[in-house]
N, C-alpha and C positions, 0 to 999 in steps of 0.2 A: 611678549615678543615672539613673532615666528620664529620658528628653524627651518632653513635648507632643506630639500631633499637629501644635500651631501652629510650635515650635521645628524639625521634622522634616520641614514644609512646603516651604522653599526647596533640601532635599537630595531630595526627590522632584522636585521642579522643574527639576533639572540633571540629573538622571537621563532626565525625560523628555525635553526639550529635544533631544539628538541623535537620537533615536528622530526625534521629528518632523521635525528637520531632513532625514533621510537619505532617510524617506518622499516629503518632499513635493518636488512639481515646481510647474507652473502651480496657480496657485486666484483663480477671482474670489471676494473677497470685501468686507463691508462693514462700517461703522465708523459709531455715528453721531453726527454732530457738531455743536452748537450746533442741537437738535434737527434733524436735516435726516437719513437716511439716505446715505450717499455710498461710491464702489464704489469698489476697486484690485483692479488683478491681482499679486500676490506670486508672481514666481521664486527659489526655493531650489535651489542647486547640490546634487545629491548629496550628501551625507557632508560640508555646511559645520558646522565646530563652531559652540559657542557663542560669541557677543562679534563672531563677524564683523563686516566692513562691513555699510554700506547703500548702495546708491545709489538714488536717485529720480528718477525720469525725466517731466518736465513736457511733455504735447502742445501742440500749437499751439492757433490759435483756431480750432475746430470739428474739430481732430488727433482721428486715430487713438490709442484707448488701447491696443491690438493690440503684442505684445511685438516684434513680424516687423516692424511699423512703423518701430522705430529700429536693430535688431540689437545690444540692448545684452546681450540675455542667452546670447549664446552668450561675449562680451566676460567675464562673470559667471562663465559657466564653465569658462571657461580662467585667470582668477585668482582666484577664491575670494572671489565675494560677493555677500548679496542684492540683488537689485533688484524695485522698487516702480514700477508705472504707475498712478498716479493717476488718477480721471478727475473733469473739471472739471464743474460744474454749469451748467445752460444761464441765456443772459443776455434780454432783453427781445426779441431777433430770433431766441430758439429754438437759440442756439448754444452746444456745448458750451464753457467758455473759462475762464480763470482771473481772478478780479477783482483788475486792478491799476490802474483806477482813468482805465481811458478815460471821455472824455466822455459817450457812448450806454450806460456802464456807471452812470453816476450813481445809478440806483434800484434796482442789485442789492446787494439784503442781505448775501449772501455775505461770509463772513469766512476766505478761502483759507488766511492765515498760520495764523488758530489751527487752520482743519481740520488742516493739514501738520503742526504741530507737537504733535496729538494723535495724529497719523496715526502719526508717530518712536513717541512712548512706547506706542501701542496694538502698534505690533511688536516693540519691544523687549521689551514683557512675553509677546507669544503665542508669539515663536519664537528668544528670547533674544538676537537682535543689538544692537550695540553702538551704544550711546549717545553715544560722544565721536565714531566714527567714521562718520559719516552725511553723504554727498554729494549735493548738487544740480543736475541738471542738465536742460535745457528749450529744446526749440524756439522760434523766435519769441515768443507771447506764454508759454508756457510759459519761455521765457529771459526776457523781461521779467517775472515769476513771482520770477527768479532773485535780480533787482537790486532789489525788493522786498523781498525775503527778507533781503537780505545788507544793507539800510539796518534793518529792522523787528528781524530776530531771528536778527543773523550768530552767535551764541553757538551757535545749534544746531547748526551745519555746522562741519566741518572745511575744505571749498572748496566752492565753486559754480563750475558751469559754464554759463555763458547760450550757447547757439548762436542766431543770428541774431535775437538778443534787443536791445533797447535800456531807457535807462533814463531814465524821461521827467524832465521838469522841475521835476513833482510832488515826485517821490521824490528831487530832488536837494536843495531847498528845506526839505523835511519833514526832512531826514535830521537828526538832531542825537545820533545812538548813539557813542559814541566806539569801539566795537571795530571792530579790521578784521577783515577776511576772505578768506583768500586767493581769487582769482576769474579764471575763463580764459573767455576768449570767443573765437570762431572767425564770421568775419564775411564776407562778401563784398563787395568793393567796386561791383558790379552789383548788389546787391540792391536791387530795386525796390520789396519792400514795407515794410523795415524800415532805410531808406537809411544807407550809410555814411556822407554828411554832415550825417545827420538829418535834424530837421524842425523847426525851432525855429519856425515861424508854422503848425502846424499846416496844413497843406495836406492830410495823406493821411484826417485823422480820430480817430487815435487818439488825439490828443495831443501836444503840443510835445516833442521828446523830445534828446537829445542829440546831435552826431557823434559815432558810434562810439568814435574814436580818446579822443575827449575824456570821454568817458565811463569807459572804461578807465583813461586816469592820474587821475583822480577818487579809483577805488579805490587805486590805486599810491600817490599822495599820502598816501590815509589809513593803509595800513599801515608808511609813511613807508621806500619803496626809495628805496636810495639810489644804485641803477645800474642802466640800459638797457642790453642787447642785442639788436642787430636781424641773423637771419640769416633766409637765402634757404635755404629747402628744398629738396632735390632735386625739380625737378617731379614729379606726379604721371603716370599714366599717360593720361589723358585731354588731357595737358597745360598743368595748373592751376599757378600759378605760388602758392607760400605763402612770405609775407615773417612771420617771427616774430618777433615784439618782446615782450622778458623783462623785466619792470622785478624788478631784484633784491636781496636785502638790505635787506628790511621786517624789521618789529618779529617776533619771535621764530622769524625763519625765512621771514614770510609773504610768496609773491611775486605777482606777478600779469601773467598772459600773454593777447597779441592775435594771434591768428593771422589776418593780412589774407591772407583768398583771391582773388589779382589776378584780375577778371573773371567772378567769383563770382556767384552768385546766391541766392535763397531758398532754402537750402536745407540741407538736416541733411546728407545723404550727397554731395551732387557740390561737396565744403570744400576737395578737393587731398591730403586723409590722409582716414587710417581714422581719423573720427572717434571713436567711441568705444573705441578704443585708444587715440587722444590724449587724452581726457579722462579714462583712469584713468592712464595715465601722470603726468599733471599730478593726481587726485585720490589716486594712491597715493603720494606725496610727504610727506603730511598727517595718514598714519597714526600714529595715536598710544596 
């Protein structure tokens, strides 16, 4: 019996699919969303098949969308999977940023969540990656991106990663989504823009936002662990001291890890590890 052209559609589609995968390396491209044009750069490893991971990598506020900016894709090419830099739309002071609902953010239209979560299915359908396995991770306000994400539309991630991100008071009061998420954060206890003991009366601008630590069992709570571990890292070579606290045995597996960088600062790369080898470590966990 023949088949349709329409029936014979999705068996050309996986046909193509590794072709393009194996061609492509870097591409800016764009997507557009809730009428707005908006830009990512897509790295594809060599010869990734179909269904791979994602990871998505969120800049700071006025961050580099630049792949060299975080070194997640050399990370991508040594385990097998794509990764997504987004870039953010600029806010009333001209900055590129993600809207999670700072105070000076009040009149940007912006709707980050739904771009991001058309951004998932717009890749999924151009270069076949996988739907259930899609990670998030983000600097500063790209980490507070994170904690937004994982209260509004933890369904679409398998983990998040916020790196010196916080999770303001907003988002804690708002939140009423019953799914957890598994979620790793990596923090300094010197960070002066995004403080580990927070900001609850609002002093820096951005927002009231949580202590770190407190913020963290937040999540732990919700995907209901039922046990801490705290160990002490080997120092790093700069001699960064990393204290790791595991809350573990949440509801189907799901854990949620704080890696305090004693003495730490702003910052994605001077964390005490190779950051983004700790965050696939902690997001390849989740594959499913």
């Amino acid at each position: 019996m023949k088949q349709s052209p329409r029936a014979l559609l999705p068996m050309l589609l996986l046909l193509l699919i590794p072709t393009i995968a194996c061609a492509q390396k870097d591409r800016t491209e764009t997507l557009r969303s809730d009428g707005i044009e908006r830009t990512y750069t897509i790295h594809i490893p060599e010869g990734l098949p179909p269904g791979a991971p994602l990871v998505i990598v969120l800049h700071g506020y006025g961050g580099s969308t630049a792949p060299a900016a975080f070194g997640m894709t050399p990370t991508a090419d040594r385990h097998g999977f794509a990764v997504c830099y987004p870039r953010g739309e600029c806010d009333g002071r001209g900055t590129s940023c993600w809207n999670v609902g700072y105070p000076f953010q009040a009149d940007m239209p912006i709707d980050d969540v739904r771009f991001l979560d058309e951004l998932i299915g717009h890749l999924h359908r151009r270069y076949g990656l996988s739907r259930r396995n899609v990670f998030c991770t983000g600097m500063s306000n790209g980490g507070d991106m994170c904690y937004l994400l994982a209260s509004r539309r933890p369904e679409l991630f398998a983990a998040l990663g916020p790196v010196a991100g916080f999770m303001s008071v907003e988002i804690l009061r708002r939140d009423d989504n019953p799914h957890p998420v598994p979620l790793f954060e990596i923090h300094g206890t010197e960070d002066r823009t995004t403080r580990w003991e927070g900001d609850l009366e609002n002093r820096d601008g951005w927002g009231a936002y949580l202590p770190i630590p407190m913020a963290v069992g937040y999540w732990a709570a919700k995907a209901k662990c039922l046990r801490v571990q705290r160990d002490t890292l080997p120092a790093a070579d700069n001699g960064r001291q990393v204290i790791a606290h595991r809350y573990t045995g949440g509801t189907d597996g799901s854990e949620v890890w704080l890696y305090e960088t004693v003495g730490g600062t702003h910052s994605w790369h001077d964390t005490g590890v190779d950051t983004c080898e700790e965050l696939w470590r902690f997001f390849s966990r989740y594959i499913r």
